[in-house]
C-alpha positions in Angstrom: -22.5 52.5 -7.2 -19.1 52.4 -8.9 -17.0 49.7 -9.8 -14.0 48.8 -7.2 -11.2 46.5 -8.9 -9.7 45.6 -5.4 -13.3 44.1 -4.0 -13.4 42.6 -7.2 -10.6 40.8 -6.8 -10.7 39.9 -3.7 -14.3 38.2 -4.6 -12.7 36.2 -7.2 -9.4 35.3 -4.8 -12.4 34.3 -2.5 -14.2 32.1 -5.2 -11.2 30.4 -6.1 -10.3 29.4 -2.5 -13.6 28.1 -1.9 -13.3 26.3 -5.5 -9.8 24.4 -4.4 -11.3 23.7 -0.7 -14.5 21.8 -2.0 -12.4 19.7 -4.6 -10.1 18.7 -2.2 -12.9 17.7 0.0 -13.9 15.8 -2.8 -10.7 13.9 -3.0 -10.3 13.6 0.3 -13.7 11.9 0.2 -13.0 9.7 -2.9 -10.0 8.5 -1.2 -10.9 7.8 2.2 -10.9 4.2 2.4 -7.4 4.2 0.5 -3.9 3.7 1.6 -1.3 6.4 0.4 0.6 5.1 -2.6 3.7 5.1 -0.2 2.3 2.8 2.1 0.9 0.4 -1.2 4.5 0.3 -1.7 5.5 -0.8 1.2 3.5 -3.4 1.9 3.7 -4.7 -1.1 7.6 -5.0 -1.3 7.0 -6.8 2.3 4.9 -9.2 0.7 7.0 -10.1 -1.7 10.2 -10.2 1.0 7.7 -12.7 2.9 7.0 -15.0 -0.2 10.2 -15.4 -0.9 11.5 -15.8 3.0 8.9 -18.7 2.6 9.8 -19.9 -0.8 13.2 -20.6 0.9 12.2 -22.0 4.2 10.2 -24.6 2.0 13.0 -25.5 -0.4 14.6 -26.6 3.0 12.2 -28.6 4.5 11.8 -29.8 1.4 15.6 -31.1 1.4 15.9 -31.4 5.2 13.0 -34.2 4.5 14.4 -35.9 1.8 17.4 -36.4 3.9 15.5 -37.2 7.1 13.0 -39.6 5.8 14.8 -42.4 3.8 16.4 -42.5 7.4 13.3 -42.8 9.4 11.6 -45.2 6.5 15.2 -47.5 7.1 14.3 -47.8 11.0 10.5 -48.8 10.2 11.1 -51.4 8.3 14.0 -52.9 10.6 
């Protein structure tokens, strides 16, 4: 039987194919239950537009109350 450098490396081309498939059946596996770090981002910078959405509709309620109650608390006690 002699030696055939093409089979050869086809073999090895073969391996290394199988190789990068398994690992990236590995990673796919590893990260399954994870979101893509594009959609992290995303939902994260909504987040933080929603705090501060609420943030600000809080500060005014906060001042549309102070304005509204001594008003209110004046027709009580008449």
């Amino acid at each position: 039987m002699s030696f055939n450098p093409y089979l050869y490396e086809k073999s090895i081309e073969e391996r290394h194919s199988q190789i990068r498939h398994d690992f990236e059946q590995i990673r796919l596996q590893a990260n399954a239950g994870q979101k893509s770090p594009f959609v992290r981002s995303v939902v994260g910078k909504f987040g933080t537009l929603l705090v501060g959405l609420g943030s600000q509709l809080e500060g005014v309620g906060e001042r549309g109350e102070a304005v509204v109650q001594p008003s209110v608390s004046v027709q009580r006690t008449r």
